[in-house]
N, C-alpha and C positions, 0 to 999 in steps of 0.2 A: 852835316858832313858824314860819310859812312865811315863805320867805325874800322878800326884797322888795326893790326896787331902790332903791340908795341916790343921793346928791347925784352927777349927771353921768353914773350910767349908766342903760342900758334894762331894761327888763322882757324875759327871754328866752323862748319856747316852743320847745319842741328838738320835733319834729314827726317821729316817726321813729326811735327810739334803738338798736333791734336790742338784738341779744345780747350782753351782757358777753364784750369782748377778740376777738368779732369785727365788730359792728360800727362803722359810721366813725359814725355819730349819738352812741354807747357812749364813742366818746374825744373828740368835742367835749365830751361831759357832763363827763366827768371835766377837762378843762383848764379848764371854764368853772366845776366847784366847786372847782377849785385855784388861782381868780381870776388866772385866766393872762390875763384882758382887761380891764381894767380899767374901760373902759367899759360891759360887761353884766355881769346878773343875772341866773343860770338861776332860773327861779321855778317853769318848770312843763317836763312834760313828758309828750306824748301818744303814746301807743303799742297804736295800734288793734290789734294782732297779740299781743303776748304778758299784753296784757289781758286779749282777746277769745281766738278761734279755738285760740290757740297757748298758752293758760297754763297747762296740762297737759303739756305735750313738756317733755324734758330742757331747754331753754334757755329754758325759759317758767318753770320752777321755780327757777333760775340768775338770769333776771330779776327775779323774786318777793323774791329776797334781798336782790338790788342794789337793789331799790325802795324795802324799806325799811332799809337803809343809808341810802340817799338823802334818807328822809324825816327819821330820825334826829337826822343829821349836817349837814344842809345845809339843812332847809326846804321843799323842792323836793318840790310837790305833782302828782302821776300823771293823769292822765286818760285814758279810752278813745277821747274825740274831740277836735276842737277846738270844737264845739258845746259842752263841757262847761264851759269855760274862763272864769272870774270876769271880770266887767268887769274893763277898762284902770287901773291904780290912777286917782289923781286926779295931774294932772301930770306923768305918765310918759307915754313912747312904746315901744314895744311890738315886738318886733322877732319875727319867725317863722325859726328853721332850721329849713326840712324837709329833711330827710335818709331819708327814705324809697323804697320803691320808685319808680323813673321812672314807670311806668304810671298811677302815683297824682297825682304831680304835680297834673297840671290841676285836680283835683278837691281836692287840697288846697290851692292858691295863693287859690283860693275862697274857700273855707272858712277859710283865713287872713286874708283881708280883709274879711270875715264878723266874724271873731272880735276886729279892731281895731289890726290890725297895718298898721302905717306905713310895713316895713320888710319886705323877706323876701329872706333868707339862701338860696338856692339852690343846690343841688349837682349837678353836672354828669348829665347831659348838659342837663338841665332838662327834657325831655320824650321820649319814645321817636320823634315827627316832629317833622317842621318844622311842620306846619299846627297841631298842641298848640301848641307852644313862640309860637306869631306870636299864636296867640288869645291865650294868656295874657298874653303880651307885651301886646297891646291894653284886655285886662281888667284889669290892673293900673294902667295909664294911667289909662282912664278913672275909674278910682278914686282918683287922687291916689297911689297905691302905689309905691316905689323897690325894681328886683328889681335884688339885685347877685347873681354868683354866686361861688361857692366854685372857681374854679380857681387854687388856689395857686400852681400855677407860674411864672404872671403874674408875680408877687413872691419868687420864692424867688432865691437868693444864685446856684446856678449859671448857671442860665439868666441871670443879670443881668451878671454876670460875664464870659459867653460873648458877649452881644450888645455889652458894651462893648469886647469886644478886636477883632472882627469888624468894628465903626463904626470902630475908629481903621487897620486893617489892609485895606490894598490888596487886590483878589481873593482877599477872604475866600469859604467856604461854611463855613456852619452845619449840623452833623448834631444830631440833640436825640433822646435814648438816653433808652428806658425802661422797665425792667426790673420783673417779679415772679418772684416765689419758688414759684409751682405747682411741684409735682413733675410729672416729664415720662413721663409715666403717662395711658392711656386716661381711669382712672377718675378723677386729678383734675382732670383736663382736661376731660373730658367734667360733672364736678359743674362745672367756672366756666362751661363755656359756656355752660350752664342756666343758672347763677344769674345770669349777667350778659346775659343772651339779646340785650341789644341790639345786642351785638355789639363786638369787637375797638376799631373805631373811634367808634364812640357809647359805648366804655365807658373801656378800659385809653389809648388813646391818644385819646383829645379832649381831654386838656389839652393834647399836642402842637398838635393842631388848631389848638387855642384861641390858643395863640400863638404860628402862622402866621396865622391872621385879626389878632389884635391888634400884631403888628410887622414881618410880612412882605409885607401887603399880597395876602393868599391869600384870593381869594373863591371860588364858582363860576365867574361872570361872568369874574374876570381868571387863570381859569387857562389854561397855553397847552399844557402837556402835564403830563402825570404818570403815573411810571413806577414800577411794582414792581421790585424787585432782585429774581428769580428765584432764585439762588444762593444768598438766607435766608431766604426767606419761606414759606410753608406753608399750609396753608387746609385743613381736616379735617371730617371727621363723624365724630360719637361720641355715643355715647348717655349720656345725664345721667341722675341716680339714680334718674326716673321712668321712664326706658325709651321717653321721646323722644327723638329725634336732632337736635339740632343743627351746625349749618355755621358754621363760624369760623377765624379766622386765628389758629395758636398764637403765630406770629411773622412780623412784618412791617415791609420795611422799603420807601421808597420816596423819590424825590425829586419833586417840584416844579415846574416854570418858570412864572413869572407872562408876564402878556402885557406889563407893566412893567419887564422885565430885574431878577428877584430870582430866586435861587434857593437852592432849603434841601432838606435831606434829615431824616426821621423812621422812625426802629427803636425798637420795639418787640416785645417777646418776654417772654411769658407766665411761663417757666421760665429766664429770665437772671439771678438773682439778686437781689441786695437791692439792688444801688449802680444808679440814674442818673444819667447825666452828658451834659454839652453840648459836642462837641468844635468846632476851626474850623479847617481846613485851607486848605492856599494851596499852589497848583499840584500840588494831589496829596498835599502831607506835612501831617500831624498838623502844625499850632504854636501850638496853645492844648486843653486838656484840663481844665474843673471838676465834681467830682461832688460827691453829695449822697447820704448826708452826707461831707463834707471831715472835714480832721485834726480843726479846731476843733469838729464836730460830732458825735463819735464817743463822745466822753465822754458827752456828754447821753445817746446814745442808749445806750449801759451801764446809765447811771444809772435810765431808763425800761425797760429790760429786766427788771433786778432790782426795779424796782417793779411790772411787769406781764406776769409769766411765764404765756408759751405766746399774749398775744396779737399779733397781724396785724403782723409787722414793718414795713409800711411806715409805720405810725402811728408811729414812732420817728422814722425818716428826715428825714419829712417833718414834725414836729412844729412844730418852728419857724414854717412858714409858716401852719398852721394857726391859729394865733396870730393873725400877723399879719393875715390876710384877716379874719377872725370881728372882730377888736380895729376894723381900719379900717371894716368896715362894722357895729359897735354903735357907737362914734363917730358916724357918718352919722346914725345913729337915734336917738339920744342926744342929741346936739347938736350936727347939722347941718354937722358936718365934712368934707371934700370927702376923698371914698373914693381917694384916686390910686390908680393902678395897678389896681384892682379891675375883673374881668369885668362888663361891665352886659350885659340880657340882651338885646341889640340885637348884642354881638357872641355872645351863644350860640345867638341865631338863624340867625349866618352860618355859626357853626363847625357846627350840625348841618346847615346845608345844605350843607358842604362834604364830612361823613362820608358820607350818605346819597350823594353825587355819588360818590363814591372807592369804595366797599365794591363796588358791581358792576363796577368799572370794573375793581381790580384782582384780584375771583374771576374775573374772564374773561380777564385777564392770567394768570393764574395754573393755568387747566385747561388 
């Protein structure tokens, strides 16, 4: 029987799902049929890549299994596009995740508002520019449409943590740490810079971005300097599995000044490992330190290892928030509950136009 949304929650379209255990659309599916949100219904999901083009490749055939798993077990009916997709039930509302490639984006928010969605779940960066990300921003509008986006760190526990010790302590500075697990190797380095070609700051740190624009008061407009730390940071070419070269930052750290007396520092590094964390120092020493995941979150993510071996360890980590953001914005869409703390895409207009300000500013710091 296809699955269907029941009393209080929405109809979902996961727009995007990638490969089984790598990717991030792959573990919202699975938390959304392990009704980790209580407010949504995965009903459908479009996957123009390992339908089409790609369902021949080893993770096209990987997909083909989980598909029908999926249809099996859960309901949850496939489609190539979102042209495909059954009218809106009767008295539902209809919510879009696309988790898709950025490029696509624009072309999908369309086509999701096309297809009767009320709501749309966006995942960072939201567009590969700013002039994408403003159009759609405008086309949404005018269509009555609500774009919230998927930066979890908005809401996750250390960064909340960190900013409430920092509010109550005198000549606080916030530094907001965040780490991935690439091996520190040409060849995996050179496949992420490909696969995430937008780049260091439109990719691995724009949720930092994100909440510097949403609680530091960090725009283009009010910034007054911003400084690379020399001493960790890195910027490379390497050639990705196609035998292109791409330019990127393996690690980078930097601080801030607003033209408002705020100041914050952000590290990020490709090959640092599993744990991020948010420190706050006062005249120079460490005296506040949370990361993520903490003691209480550690179990969980065992318990997620042993149920999803060999996939993306950050999906464990981070699990929790994933949760949370997906839950408050099917809520929203569901029944009209006010999304707190959620990215609206008004500030992930400002956060890409603060990535795109910073990326040349500090490659030429940096040569």
């Amino acid at each position: 029987m296809p699955a269907a949304a029941g009393d209080g929650q929405c109809e979902v379209v996961l727009v995007g799902c990638g490969a089984p255990k790598r990717g991030m659309g792959w573990y919202h599916a699975e938390q959304l049929m392990k009704d980790k949100c209580p407010s949504a219904k995965l009903c459908f999901v479009v996957e123009p890549w390992f339908l089409g083009g790609g369902k021949d490749s080893p993770p096209g055939k990987e997909f083909a299994e989980y598909k029908s798993e999926s249809e099996a077990k859960h309901g949850v009916q496939f489609f190539l596009s979102l042209a495909d997709l059954p009218p809106v039930a009767e008295g539902k509302k209809r919510l879009a995740l696309v988790s898709g490639r950025t490029a696509d984006n624009p072309r999908l928010l369309g086509e999701s508002i096309k297809a009767g969605c009320t709501t749309i779940y966006l995942e960072k960066p939201g567009a590969p520019t700013v002039a994408e990300l403003q159009s759609m921003k405008e086309e949404a509008a005018a269509a009555g449409v609500r774009v919230l986006m998927g930066y979890n760190k908005n809401v996750c526990k250390y960064v909340s943590k960190a900013l409430e010790f920092a509010k109550s302590t005198a000549g606080s500075h916030v530094t907001l740490v965040s780490n991935n697990t690439y091996e520190n190797t040409p060849e995996s380095l050179g496949e992420c810079f490909e696969r995430n070609a937008e780049g260091m700051l439109k990719n691995m740190a724009i949720h930092e971005l994100a909440l510097l624009v949403s609680f530091f008061d960090v725009s283009v407009d009010n910034i007054e300097t911003a400084t690379a730390d020399k001493t960790f940071s890195s910027c490379q070419t390497l050639k990705g599995p196609s035998g292109k070269e791409w330019t990127d930052f393996d690690k980078i750290k930097f601080t801030i000044k607003t033209k408002t007396g705020k100041e914050v520092s952000v590290q990020a590094d490709r090959c640092g490992g599993d744990t991020s964390y948010a420190m706050v120092e006062v005249d120079g020493k460490e005296a506040f330190r949370h990361s993520m995941p903490d003691e209480e979150d550690k179990a969980n993510v065992a318990t997620l290892e042993a149920e999803y071996p060999g996939a993306m360890p950050y999906f464990f980590s981070q699990d929790p928030d994933y949760i949370t953001v997906k839950e408050k914005v099917a809520a929203f869409c569901a029944k009209g509950t006010d999304p707190a703390g959620i990215a609206t895409i008004d500030i992930a207009v400002e956060t890409l136009r603060v990535a795109e300000h910073l990326t040349p500013l500090f490659k030429e710091q940096l040569s």
